[in-house]
N, C-alpha and C positions, 0 to 999 in steps of 0.2 A: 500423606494422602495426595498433596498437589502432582509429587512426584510420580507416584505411582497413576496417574491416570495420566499426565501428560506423556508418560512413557507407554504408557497401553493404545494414546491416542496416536501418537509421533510411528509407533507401530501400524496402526492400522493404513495411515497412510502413506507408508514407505512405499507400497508397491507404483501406488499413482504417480509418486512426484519423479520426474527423471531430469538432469541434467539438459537444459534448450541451446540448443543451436544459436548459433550467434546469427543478430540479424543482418540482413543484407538492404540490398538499394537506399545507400547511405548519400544524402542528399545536404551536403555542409555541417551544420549542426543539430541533424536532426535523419530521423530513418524512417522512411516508408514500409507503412508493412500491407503486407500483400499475399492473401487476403485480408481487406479489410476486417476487424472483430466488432463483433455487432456490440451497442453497448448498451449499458443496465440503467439509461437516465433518455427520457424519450421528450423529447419537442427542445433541448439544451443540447449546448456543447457541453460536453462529459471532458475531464481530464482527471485521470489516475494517476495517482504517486505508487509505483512501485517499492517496496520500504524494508529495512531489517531492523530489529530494533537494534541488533549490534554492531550495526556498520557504523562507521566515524564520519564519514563521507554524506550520510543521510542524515547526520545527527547534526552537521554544519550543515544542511538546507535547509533544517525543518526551520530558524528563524526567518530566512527569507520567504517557506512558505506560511507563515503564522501572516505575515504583513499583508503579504498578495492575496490570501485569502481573504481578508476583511475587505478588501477591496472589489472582490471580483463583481461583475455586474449581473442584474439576475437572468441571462440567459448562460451562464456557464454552471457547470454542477461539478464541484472537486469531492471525489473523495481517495482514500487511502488502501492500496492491498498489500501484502504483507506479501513477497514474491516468496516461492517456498520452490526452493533445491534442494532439500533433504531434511531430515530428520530434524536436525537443532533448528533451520530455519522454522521447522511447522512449527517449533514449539512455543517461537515467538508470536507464530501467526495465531495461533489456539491462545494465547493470555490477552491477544488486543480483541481476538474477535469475543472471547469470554467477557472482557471487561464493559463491551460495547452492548455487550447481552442484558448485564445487569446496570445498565445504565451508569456506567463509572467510568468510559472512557474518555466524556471532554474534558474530566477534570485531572483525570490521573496520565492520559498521553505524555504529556511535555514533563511532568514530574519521574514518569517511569523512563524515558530519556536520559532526564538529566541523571536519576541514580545508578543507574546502568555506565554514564560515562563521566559523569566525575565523580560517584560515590564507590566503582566497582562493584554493582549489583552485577550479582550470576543469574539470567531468567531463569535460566537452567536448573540452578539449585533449588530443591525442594524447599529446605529451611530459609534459605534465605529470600526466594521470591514470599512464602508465608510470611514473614517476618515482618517483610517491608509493607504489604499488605495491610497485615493486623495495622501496622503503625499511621497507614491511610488510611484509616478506619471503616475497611473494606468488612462484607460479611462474607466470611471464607468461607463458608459453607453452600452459601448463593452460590459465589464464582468458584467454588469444585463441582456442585453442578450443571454449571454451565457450559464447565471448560467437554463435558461429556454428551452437551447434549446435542439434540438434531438440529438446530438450527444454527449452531456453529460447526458442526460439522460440515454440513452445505454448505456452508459459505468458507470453511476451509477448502473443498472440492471444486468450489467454484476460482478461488486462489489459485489452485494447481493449475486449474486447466486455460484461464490470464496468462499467467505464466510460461507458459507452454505456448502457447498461441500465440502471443506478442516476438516469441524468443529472444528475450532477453536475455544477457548471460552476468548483468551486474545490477547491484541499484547504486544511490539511487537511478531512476529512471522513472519519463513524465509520459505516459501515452496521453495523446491528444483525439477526443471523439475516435477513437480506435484507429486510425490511421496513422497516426504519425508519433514516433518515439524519441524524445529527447532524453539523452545518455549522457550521464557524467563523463569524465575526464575528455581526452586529446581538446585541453581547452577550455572545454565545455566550464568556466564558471557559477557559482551559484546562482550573480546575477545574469548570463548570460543563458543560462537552461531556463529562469526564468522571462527573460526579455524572448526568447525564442518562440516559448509557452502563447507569450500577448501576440507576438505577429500571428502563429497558426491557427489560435482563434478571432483573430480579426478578418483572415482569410478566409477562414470556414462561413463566418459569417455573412460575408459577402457573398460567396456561394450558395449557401441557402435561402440568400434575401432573393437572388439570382432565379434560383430554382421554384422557389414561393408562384403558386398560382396567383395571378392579377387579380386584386381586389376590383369591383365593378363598383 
């Protein structure tokens, strides 16, 4: 059943999701994009994790970002997109946004991680994402409706078009309040994408304390 609808879902969105452009106006460890992307968190600096659950590469940051996040202060608002370049990608994006539907994602994220890469969980596989499930003592039948319904589909669509927009062409990757992209590799460190993260919202902030109408 899982199978069959993630594949009818992964279908439906093939058409939207296309292959992004690499970005450009790369400014040391970090890329400006231009135009700016308006973002989904209003009077906060926003930062997105761009994310796969089967990359390896995402799967060594999520600890650095499990730490940072507890820490972050409360004008910063993190959350997670699921970058979707084809098919297998959405299908990863359709189980985190599904699980997030039925209220299962803070507990099962970091678990569904670790299965995926040190148990060799397939998300892919039908039986086996069921499998693991059941064993989280998920209700499968919640999350096969959810994985279909409308409000994870928007927010699948709203993924593609992140995506598309930031053009990105790997993850992981850190958009900052929509402007600015920090990119794994040439360097780029765990802790170093995140030390990059603190200075551009220390910047922003300053700018917008900058920009703040005068209190009388």
């Amino acid at each position: 059943m899982i199978r069959s609808l993630l594949a009818v879902a992964a279908a439906a969105l093939a058409a939207a999701i296309a292959p992004a452009p690499a970005a450009a106006q790369s400014v040391g460890a970090y890329v400006e994009i231009n135009p700016p992307i308006s973002t989904d968190t209003q009077g906060k600096i926003e930062v997105v994790e761009f994310f796969w659950y089967e990359c390896p590469h995402c799967y060594a940051l999520e600890p650095f970002l499990e730490t940072w996040i507890k820490k972050l202060p409360k004008d910063v608002e993190f959350r997670r997109v699921p970058a979707m370049f084809n098919q297998r990608w959405a299908v990863s994006g359709r189980v985190y946004y599904a699980l997030d539907a039925i209220g299962e994602l803070d507990r099962l994220h970091k678990p569904l991680f670790d299965a995926i890469h040190k148990d060799g969980l397939k998300i892919t596989d039908e039986r086996q994402l069921a499998d693991w499930l059941g064993r989280q003592k998920v209700d499968l039948a919640k999350f096969n409706a959810a994985l279909k319904s409308f409000s994870v589909e928007s927010r699948l669509k709203r993924a593609v078009d992140l995506t598309q927009a930031s053009k990105i062409d790997a993850v992981p990757a850190l958009m900052v309040n929509g402007r600015y992209l920090i990119l794994a590799g040439a360097g780029n460190t765990e802790q170093r994408m995140i030390g990059t993260a603190d200075s551009l919202i220390a910047a922003l902030r300053k700018e917008l304390a900058a920009a703040a109408p005068a209190k009388k």
